[in-house]
N, CA, C and O atoms as CSV, one atom per row, in Angstrom:
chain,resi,resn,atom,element,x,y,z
A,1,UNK,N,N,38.380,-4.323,57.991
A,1,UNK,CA,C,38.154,-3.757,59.297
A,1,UNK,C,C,37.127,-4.617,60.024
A,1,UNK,O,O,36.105,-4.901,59.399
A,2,UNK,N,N,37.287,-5.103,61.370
A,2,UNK,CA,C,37.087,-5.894,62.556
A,2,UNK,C,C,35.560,-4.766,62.378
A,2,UNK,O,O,35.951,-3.721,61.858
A,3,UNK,N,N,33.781,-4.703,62.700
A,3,UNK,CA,C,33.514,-4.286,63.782
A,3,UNK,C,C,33.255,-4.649,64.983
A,3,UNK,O,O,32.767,-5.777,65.040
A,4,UNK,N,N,33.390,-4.141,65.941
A,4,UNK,CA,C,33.512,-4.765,67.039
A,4,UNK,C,C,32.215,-3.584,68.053
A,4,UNK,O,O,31.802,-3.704,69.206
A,5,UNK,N,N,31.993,-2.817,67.283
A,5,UNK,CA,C,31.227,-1.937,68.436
A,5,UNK,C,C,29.779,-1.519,66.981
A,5,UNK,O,O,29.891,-1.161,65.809
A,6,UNK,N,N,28.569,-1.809,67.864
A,6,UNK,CA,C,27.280,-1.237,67.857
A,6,UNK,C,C,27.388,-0.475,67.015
A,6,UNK,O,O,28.577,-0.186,66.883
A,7,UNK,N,N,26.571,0.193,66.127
A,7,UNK,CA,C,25.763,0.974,65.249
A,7,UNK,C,C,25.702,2.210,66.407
A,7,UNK,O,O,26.249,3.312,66.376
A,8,UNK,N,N,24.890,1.652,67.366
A,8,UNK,CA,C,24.241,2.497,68.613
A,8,UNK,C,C,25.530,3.272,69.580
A,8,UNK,O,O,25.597,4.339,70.190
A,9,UNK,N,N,26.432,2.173,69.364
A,9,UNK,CA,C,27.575,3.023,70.233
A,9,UNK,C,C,28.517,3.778,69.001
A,9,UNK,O,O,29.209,4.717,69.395
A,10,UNK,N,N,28.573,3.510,67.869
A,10,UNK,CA,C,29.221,4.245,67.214
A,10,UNK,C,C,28.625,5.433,67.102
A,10,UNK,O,O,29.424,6.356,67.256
A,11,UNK,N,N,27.731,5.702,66.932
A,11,UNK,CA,C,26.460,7.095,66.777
A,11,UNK,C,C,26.576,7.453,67.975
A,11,UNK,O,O,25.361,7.623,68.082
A,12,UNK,N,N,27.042,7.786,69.218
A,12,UNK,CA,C,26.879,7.961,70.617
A,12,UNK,C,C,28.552,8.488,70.448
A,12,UNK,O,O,28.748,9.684,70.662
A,13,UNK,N,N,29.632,7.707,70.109
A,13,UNK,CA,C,30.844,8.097,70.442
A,13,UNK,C,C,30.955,9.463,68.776
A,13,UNK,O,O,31.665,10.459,68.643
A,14,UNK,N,N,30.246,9.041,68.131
A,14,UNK,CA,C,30.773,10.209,66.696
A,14,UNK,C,C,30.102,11.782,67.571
A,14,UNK,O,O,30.755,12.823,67.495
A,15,UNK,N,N,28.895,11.736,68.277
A,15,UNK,CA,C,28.246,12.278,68.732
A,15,UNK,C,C,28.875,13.251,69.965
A,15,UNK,O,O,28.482,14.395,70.192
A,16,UNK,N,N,29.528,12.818,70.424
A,16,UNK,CA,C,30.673,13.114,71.452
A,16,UNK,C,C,31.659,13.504,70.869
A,16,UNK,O,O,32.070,14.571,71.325
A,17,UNK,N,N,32.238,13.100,70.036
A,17,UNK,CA,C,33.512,13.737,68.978
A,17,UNK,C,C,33.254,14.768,68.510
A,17,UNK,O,O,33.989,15.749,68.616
A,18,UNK,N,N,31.736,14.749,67.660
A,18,UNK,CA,C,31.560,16.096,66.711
A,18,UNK,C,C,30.099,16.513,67.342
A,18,UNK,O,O,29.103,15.974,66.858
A,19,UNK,N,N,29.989,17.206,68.123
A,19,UNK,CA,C,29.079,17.855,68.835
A,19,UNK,C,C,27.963,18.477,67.854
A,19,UNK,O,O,26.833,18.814,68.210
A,20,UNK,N,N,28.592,18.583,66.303
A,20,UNK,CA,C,27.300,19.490,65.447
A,20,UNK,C,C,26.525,18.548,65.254
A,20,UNK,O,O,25.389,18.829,64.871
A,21,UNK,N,N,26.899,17.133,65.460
A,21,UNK,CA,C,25.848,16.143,64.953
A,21,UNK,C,C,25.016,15.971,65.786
A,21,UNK,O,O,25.111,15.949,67.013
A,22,UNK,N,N,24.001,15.819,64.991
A,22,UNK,CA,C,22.287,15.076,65.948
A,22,UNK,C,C,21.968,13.656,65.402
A,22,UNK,O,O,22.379,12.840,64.577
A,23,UNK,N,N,20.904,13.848,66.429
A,23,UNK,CA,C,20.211,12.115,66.288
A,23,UNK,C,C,19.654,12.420,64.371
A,23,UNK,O,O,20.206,11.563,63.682
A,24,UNK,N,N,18.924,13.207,63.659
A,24,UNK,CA,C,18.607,13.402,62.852
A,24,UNK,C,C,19.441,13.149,61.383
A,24,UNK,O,O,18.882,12.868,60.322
A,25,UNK,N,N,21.100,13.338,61.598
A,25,UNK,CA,C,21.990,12.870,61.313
A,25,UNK,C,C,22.196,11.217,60.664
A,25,UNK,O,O,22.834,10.757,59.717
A,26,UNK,N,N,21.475,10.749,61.510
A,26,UNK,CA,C,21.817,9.376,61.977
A,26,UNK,C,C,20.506,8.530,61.118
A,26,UNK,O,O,20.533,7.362,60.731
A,27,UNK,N,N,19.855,9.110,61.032
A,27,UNK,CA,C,18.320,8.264,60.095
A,27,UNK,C,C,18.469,7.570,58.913
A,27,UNK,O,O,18.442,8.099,57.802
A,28,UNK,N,N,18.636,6.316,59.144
A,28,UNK,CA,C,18.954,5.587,58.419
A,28,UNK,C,C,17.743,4.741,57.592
A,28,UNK,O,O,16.999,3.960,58.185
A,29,UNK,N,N,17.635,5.045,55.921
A,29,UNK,CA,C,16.496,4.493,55.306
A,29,UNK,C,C,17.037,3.038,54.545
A,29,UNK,O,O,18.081,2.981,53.895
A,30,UNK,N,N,16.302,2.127,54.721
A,30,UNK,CA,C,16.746,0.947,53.949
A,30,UNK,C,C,17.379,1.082,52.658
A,30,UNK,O,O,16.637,1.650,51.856
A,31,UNK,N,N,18.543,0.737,52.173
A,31,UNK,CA,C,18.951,0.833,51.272
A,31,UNK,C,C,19.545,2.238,50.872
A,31,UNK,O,O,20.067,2.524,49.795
A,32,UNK,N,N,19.410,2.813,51.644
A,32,UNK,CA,C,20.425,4.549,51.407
A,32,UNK,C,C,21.672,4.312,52.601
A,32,UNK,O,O,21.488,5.345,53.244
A,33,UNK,N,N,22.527,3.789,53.123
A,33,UNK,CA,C,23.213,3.575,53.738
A,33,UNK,C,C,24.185,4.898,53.336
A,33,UNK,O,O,24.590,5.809,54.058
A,34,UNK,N,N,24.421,4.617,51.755
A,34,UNK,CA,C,25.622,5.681,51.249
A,34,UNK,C,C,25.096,7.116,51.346
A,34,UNK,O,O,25.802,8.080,51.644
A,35,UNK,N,N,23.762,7.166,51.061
A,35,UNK,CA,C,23.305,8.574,51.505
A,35,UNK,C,C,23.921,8.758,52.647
A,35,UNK,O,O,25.014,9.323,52.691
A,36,UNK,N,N,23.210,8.239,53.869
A,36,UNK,CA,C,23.283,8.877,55.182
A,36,UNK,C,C,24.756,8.956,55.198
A,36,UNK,O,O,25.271,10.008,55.574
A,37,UNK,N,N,25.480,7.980,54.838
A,37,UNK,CA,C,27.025,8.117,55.194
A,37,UNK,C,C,27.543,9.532,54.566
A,37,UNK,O,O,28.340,10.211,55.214
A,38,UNK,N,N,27.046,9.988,53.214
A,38,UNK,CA,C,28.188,10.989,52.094
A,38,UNK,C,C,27.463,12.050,52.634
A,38,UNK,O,O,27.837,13.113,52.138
A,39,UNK,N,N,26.132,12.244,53.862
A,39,UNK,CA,C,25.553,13.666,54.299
A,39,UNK,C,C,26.450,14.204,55.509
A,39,UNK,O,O,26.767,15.347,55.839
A,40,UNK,N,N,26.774,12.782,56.111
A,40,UNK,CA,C,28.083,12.928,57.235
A,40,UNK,C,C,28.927,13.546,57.336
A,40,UNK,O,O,29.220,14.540,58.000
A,41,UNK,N,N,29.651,12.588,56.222
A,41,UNK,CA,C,30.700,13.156,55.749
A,41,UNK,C,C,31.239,15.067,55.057
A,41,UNK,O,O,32.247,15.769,54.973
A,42,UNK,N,N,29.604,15.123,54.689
A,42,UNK,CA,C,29.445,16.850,53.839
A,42,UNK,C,C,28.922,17.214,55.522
A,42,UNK,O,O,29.012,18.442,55.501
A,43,UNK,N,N,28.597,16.971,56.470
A,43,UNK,CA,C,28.248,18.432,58.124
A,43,UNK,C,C,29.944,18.051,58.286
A,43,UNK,O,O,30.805,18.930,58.250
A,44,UNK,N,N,30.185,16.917,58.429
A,44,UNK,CA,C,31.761,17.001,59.136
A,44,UNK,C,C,32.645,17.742,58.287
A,44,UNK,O,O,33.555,18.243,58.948
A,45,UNK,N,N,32.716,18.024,56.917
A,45,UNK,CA,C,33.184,18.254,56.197
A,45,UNK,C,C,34.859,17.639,55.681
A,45,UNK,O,O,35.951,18.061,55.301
A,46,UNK,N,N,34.054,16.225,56.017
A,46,UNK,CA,C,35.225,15.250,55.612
A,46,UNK,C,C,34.993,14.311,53.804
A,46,UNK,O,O,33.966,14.190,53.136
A,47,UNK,N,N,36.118,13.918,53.580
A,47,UNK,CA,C,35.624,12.834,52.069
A,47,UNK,C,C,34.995,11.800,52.931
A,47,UNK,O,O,34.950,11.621,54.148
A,48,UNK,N,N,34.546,11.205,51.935
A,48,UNK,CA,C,34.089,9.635,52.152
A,48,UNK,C,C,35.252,8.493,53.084
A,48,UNK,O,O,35.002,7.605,53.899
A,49,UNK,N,N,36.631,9.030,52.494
A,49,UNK,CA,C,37.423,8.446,52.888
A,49,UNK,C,C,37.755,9.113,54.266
A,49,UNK,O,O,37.643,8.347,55.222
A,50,UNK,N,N,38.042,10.062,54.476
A,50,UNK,CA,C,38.114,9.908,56.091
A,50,UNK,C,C,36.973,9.963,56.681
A,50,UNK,O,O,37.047,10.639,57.708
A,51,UNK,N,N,35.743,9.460,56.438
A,51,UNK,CA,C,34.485,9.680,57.243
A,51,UNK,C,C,35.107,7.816,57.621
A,51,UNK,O,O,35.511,7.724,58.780
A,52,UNK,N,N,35.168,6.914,57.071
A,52,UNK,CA,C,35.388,5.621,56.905
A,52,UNK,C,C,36.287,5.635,58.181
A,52,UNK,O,O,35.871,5.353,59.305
A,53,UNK,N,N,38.237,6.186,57.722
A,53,UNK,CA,C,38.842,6.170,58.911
A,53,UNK,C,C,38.470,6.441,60.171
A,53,UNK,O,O,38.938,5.900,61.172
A,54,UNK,N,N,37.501,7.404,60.139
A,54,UNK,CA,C,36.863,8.096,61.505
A,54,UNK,C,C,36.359,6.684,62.311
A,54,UNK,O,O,36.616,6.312,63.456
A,55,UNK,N,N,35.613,6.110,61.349
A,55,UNK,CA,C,34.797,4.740,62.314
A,55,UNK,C,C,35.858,3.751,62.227
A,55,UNK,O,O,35.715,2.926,63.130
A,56,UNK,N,N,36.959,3.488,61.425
A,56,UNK,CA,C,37.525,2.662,61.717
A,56,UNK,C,C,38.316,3.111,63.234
A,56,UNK,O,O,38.592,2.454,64.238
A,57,UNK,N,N,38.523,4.567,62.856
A,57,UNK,CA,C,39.351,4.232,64.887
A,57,UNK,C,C,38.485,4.260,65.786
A,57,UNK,O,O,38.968,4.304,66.917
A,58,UNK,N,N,37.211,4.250,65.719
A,58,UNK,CA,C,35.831,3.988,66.726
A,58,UNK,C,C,36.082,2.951,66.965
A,58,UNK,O,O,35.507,2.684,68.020
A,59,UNK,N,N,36.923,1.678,66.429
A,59,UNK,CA,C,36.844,0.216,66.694
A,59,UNK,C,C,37.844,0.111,67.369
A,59,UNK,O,O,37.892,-0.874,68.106
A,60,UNK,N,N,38.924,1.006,67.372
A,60,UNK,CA,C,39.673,0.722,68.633
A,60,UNK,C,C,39.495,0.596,70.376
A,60,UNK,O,O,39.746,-0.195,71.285
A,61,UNK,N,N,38.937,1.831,70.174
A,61,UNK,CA,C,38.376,2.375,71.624
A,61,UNK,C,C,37.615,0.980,72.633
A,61,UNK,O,O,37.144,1.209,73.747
């Protein structure tokens, strides 16, 4: 997968999609990447694997 769009705009468009999310959501600690991603994934109540698809069609847009 191409990215083609921001950190900053992906967190802005997921944000707009799923309204339960906050900036708080989004706190990203060096080296926990997979944290913040698998806490996502458990408010959205998606797997890992469609939390992934989710941003891959963010790269369309």
């Amino acid at each position: 997968m191409d990215i083609v769009r921001s950190w900053r705009e992906q967190r802005v468009m997921l944000k707009w999609r799923y309204p339960i999310l906050n900036d708080s959501d989004f706190i990203y600690e060096e080296g926990k990447k997979d944290s913040m991603l698998d806490k996502l994934a458990k408010k959205l109540n998606k797997t890992r694997l469609e939390l992934e698809l989710i941003f891959a069609d963010l790269q369309k847009y």
